[in-house]
C-alpha positions as CSV (number, residue, x, y, z in Angstrom):
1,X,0.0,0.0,0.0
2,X,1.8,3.9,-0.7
3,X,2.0,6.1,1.6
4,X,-1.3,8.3,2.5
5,X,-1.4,11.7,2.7
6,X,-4.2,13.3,4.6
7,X,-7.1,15.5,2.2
8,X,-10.1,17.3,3.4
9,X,-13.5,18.0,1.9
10,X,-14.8,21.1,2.8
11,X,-18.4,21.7,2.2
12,X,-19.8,25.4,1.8
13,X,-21.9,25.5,4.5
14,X,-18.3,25.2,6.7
15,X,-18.3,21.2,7.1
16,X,-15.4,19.3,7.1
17,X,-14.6,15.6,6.3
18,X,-11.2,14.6,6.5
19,X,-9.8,11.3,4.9
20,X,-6.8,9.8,3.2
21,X,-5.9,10.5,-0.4
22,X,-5.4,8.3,-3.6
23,X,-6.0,9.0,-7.1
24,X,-4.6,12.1,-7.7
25,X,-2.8,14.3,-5.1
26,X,-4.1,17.9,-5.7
27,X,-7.2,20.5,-5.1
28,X,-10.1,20.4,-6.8
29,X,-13.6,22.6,-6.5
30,X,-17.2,21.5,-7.6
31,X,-20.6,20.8,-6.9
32,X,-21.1,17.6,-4.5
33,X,-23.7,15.6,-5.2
34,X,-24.1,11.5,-4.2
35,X,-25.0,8.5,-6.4
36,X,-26.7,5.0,-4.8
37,X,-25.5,2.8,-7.2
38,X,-23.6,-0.6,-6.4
39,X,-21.8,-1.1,-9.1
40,X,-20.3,1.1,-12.7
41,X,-18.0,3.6,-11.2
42,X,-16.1,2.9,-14.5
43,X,-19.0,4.1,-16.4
44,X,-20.8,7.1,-13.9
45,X,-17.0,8.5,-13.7
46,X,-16.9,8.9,-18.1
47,X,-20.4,10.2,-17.4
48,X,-20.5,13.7,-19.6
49,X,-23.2,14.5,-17.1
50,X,-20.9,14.7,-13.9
51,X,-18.9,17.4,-15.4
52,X,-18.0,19.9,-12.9
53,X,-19.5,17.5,-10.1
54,X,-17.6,15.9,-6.5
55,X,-19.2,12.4,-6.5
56,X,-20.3,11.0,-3.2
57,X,-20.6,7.0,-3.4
58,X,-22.8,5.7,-1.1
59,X,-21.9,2.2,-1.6
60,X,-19.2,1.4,1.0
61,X,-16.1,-0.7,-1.4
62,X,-14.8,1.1,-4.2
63,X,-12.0,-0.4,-6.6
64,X,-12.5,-3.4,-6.3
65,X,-12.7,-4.5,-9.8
66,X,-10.3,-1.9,-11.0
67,X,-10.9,0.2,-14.3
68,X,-11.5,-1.4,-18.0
69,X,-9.2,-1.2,-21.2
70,X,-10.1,0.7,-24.1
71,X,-10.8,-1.7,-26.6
72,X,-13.3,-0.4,-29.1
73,X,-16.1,-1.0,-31.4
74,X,-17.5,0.7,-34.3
75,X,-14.6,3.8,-33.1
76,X,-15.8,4.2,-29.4
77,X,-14.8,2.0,-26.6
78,X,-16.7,-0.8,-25.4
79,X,-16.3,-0.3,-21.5
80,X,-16.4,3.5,-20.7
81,X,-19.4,6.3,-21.6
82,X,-17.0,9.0,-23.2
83,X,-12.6,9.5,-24.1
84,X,-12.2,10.7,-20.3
85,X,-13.3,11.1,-16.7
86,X,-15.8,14.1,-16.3
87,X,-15.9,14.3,-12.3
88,X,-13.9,16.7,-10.1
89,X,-13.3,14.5,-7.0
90,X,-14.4,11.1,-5.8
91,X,-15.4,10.3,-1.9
92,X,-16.0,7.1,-0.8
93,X,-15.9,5.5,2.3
94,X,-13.6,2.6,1.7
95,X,-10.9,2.1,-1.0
96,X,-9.7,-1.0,-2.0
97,X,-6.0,-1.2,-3.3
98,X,-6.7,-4.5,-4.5
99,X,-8.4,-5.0,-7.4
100,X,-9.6,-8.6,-9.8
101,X,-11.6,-8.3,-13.0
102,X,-11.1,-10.7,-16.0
103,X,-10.9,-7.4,-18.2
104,X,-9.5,-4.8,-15.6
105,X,-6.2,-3.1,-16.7
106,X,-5.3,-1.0,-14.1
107,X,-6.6,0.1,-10.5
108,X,-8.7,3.1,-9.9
109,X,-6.7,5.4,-8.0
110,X,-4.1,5.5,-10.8
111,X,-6.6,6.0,-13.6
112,X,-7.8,9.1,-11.6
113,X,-4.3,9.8,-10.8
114,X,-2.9,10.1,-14.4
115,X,-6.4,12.1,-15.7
116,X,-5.7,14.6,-12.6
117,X,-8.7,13.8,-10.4
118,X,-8.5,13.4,-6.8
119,X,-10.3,10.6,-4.6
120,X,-11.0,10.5,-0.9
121,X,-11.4,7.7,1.3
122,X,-11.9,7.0,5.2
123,X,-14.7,9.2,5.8
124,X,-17.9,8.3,6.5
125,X,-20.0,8.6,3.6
126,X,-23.6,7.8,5.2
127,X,-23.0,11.2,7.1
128,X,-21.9,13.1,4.0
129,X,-25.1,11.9,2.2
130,X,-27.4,12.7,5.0
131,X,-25.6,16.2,4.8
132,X,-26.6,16.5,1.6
133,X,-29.8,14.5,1.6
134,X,-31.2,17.3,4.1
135,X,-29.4,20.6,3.1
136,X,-29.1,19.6,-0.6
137,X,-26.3,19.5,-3.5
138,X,-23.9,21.9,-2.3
139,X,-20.6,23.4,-3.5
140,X,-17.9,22.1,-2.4
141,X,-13.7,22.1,-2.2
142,X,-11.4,19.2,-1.9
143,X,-8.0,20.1,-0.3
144,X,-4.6,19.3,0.0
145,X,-2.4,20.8,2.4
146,X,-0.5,23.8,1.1
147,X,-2.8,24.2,-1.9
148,X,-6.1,26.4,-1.0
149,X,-8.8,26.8,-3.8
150,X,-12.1,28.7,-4.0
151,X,-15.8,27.3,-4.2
152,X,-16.9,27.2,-7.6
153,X,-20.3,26.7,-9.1
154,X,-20.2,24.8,-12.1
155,X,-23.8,25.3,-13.1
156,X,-22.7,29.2,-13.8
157,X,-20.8,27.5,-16.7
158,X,-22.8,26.1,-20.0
159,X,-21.2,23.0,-19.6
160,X,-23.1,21.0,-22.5
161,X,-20.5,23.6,-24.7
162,X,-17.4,22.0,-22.4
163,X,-18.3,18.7,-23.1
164,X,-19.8,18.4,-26.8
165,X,-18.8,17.7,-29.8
166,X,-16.7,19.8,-31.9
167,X,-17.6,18.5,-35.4
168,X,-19.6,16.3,-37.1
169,X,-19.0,12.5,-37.3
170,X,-20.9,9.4,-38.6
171,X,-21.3,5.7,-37.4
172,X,-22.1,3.1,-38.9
173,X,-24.0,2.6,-42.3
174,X,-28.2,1.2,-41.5
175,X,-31.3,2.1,-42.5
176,X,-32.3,4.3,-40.3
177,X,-30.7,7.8,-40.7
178,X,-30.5,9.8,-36.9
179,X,-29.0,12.7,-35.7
180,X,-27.8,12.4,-32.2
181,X,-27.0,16.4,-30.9
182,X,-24.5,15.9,-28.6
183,X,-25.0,17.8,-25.3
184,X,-22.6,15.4,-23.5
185,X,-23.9,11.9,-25.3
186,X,-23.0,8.7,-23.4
187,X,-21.3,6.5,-26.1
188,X,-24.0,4.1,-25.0
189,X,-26.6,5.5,-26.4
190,X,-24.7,5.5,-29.9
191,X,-24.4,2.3,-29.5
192,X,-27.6,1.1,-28.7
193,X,-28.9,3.1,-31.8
194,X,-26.3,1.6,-34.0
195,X,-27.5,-2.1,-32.8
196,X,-30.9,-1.1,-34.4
197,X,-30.0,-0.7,-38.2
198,X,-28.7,2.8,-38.1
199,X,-26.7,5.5,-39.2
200,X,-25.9,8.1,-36.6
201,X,-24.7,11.6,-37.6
202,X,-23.3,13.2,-33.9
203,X,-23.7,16.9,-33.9
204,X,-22.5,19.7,-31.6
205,X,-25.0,20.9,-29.4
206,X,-25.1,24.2,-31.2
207,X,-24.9,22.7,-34.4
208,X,-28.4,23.1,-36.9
209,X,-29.1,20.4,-38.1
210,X,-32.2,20.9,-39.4
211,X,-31.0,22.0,-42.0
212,X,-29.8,18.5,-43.0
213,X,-31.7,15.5,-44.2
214,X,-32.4,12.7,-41.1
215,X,-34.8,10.0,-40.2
216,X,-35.1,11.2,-36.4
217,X,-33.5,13.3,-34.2
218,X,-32.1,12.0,-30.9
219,X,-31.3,14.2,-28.4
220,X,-28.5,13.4,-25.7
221,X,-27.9,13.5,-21.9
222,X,-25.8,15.7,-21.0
223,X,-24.7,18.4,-17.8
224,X,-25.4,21.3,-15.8
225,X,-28.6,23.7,-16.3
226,X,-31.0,23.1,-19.4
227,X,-31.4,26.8,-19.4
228,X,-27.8,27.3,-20.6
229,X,-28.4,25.8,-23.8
230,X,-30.4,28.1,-25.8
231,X,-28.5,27.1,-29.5
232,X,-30.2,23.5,-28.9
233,X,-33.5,24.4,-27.9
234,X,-33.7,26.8,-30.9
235,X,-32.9,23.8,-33.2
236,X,-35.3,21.6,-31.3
237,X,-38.2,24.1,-31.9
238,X,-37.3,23.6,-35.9
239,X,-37.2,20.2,-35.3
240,X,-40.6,19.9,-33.8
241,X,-42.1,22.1,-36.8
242,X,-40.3,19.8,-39.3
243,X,-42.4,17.1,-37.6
244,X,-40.4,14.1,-37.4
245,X,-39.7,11.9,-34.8
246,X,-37.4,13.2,-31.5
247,X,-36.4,11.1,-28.6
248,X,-34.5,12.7,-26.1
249,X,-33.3,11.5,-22.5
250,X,-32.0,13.0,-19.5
251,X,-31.0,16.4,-20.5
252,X,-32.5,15.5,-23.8
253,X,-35.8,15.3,-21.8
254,X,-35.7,18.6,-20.5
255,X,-34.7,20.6,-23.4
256,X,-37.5,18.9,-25.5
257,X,-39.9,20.5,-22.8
258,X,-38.3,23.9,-23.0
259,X,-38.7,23.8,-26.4
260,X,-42.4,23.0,-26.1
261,X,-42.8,25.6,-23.8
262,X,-42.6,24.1,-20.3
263,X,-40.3,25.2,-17.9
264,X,-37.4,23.4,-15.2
265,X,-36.2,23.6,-12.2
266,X,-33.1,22.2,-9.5
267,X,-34.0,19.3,-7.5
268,X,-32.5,19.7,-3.9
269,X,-30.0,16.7,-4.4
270,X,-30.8,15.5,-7.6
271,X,-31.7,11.7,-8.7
272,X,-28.4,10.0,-9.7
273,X,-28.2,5.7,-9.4
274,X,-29.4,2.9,-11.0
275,X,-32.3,1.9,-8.5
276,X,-35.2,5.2,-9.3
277,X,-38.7,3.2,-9.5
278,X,-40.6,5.1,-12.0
279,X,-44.7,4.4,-13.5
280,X,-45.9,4.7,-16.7
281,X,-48.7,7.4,-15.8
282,X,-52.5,5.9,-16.5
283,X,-51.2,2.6,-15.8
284,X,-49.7,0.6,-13.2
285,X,-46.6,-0.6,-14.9
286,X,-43.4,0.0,-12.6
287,X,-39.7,0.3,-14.2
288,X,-36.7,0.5,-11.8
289,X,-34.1,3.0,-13.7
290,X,-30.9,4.5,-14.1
291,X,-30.8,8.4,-13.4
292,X,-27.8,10.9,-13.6
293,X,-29.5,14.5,-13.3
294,X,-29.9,17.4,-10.8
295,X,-32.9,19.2,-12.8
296,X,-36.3,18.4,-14.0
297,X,-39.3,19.6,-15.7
298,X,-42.1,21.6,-14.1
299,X,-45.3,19.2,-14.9
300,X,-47.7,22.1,-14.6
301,X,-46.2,24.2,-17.7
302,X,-46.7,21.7,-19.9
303,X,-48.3,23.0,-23.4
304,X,-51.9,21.5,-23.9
305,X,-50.9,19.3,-26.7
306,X,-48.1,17.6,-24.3
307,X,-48.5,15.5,-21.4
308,X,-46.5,13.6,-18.7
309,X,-45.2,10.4,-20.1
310,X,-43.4,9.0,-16.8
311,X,-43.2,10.0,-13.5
312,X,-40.8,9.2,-10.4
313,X,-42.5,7.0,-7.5
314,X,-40.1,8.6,-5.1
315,X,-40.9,12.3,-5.5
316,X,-43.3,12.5,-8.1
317,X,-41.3,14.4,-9.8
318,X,-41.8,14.2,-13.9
319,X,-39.7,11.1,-15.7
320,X,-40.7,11.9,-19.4
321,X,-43.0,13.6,-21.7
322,X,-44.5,13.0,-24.5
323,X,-46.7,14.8,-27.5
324,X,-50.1,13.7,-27.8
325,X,-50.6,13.4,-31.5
326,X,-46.9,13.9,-33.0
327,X,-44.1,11.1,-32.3
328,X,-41.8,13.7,-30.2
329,X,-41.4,11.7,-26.8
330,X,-38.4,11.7,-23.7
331,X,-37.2,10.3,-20.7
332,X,-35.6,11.8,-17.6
333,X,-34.4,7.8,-16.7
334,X,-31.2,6.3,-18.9
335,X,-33.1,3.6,-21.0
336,X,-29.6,2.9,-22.5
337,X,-28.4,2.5,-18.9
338,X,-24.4,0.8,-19.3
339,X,-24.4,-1.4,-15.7
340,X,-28.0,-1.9,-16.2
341,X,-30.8,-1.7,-15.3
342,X,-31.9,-2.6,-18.8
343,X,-35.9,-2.7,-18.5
344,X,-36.3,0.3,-20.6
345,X,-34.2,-0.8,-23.7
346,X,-37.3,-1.0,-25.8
347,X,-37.6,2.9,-25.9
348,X,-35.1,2.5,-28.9
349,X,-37.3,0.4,-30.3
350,X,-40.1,2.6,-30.1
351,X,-38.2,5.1,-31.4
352,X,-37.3,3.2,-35.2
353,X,-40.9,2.3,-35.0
354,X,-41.9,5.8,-35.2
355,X,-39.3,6.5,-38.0
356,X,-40.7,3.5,-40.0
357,X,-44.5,4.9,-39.8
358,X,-43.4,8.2,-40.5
């Protein structure tokens, strides 16, 4: 085991946590916000939608399985969501040194350590979370001695513009022609479109593509506050005049509504693991989901001619919307969900039936 060096979190409301450091050995400032998921701290950490963000895992043992190669198919990697590691800082409770994982190359403190992210460990977690459970997301600091930093809010940024796309590229060569805006895409949801007969142009989130010829429009997940990107939701609003079908998820969700006419707003902590039971509203029909998002949609600004497709058993809170003649239609949940849960797949499948009947 190297040596550890002491690190402290400090949180803006004055707490302190102090723990032992791996990964990198250096400050870092964010918003920190917690995730309940077991497993996939390879994927969550490639996550586009952490950008800016401390991540809090609540699940005690971290590491143990180390951190994927980069072997790749179609020209994206099979076992991460995007080229590099999005979060600020990890916390965890305890870090294992050891790692075993038929296709693990290396360990996860030096993966963070050579892409310049710090990790904390020995601190107790279930405190931070309640922390932020009661008070909410907050910003917050992680320090090394001899190295102060400031707070910074990284929802003051338009991070969907730090994290897109710079040009245009295609995959693959189906049937089905899709334009995938990239607001911070997941590579698996390229992939799970290119499984289904496809081929996907990948845009910049400012990029108009409506100008261009396309089967359906898929709109990304992606970071931050929906408000910030304005360049999308002005494309969006052609796209939804042009009339053919959008899916859009997580971020993809929200700025679908915007562009509607609906409004959003900051949940106090946010929803971010892979156990959120959401219901199908008018029916009974319960799927558990993967989530990664600190905003949502306002349910009562919804335009007539829209309606509330899903919605969150936890908080009620709105999970996807939908138009009520027209085949526009979003999630807030991860249908392409890399770790799983997988119950929500056939959304994609949904989707290319709504291109084939248009």
């Amino acid at each position: 085991m190297p040596e550890l060096k002491k690190i402290k979190l400090v949180l803006e409301d004055g707490t302190v946590f102090e723990g032992k450091s791996f990964g990198c050995y250096k400050s870092m400032a964010g918003e920190v916000v917690f995730n309940t998921a077991m497993t996939g701290y390879p994927e969550s950490l490639t996550d586009p939608s952490y950008e800016g963000q401390i991540l809090v895992s609540t699940f005690p043992l971290i590491g143990n399985y180390g951190v994927p190669g980069n072997e790749e198919e179609n020209g994206i990697p099979l076992f991460h969501e995007s080229d590099r590691i999005h979060i600020s800082g990890l916390i965890v409770s305890d870090y294992s040194f050891e790692y075993s994982h038929w296709n693990a190359t290396e360990s996860l403190s030096a993966w963070l350590d050579r892409s310049g992210v710090p990790g904390i460990f020995g601190i107790d977690t279930r405190e931070l979370t309640k922390v932020l459970r009661e008070k909410g997301a907050m910003l917050g600091k992680i320090e090394v001695e001899g190295e102060p930093i400031n707070f910074e809010d990284p929802n003051k940024e338009n991070l969907v513009a730090r994290v897109s796309t710079t040009e245009k590229k295609t995959y693959g060569n189906g049937k089905h022609k899709i334009t995938l805006v990239d607001t911070g895409a997941k590579y698996n949801i390229l992939r799970s479109l290119l499984k289904r007969d496809t081929t996907v142009t990948v845009v910049p989130w400012d990029y108009d593509f409506t100008q261009e010829a396309y089967d359906g429009v898929m709109l990304s997940n992606g970071p931050g506050n929906p408000e910030m990107a304005t360049k999308t939701v002005d494309n969006i609003k052609k796209a939804i005049e042009i009339g053919k079908p959008i899916f859009g998820i997580c971020l993809g969700n929200q700025l679908l509504a915007i562009a509607a006419g609906a409004s959003t707003y900051k949940l106090k902590y946010g929803h971010r693991a892979h156990n959120h039971p959401v219901i199908k509203v008018g029916t009974d029909t319960c799927y558990i989901t993967s989530q990664n998002h600190g905003y949502a949609i306002d349910g009562n600004t919804m335009p007539s001619d829209w309606e509330v497709a899903y919605t969150n058993i936890n908080d009620k809170s709105v999970e996807g919307v939908r138009h009520k003649s027209k085949p526009f239609f979003s999630t807030q949940f991860h249908p392409e969900a890399k770790g799983g849960p997988t119950d929500t797949e056939f959304l994609f499948d949904e989707f290319i039936s709504l291109i084939d009947k248009n």
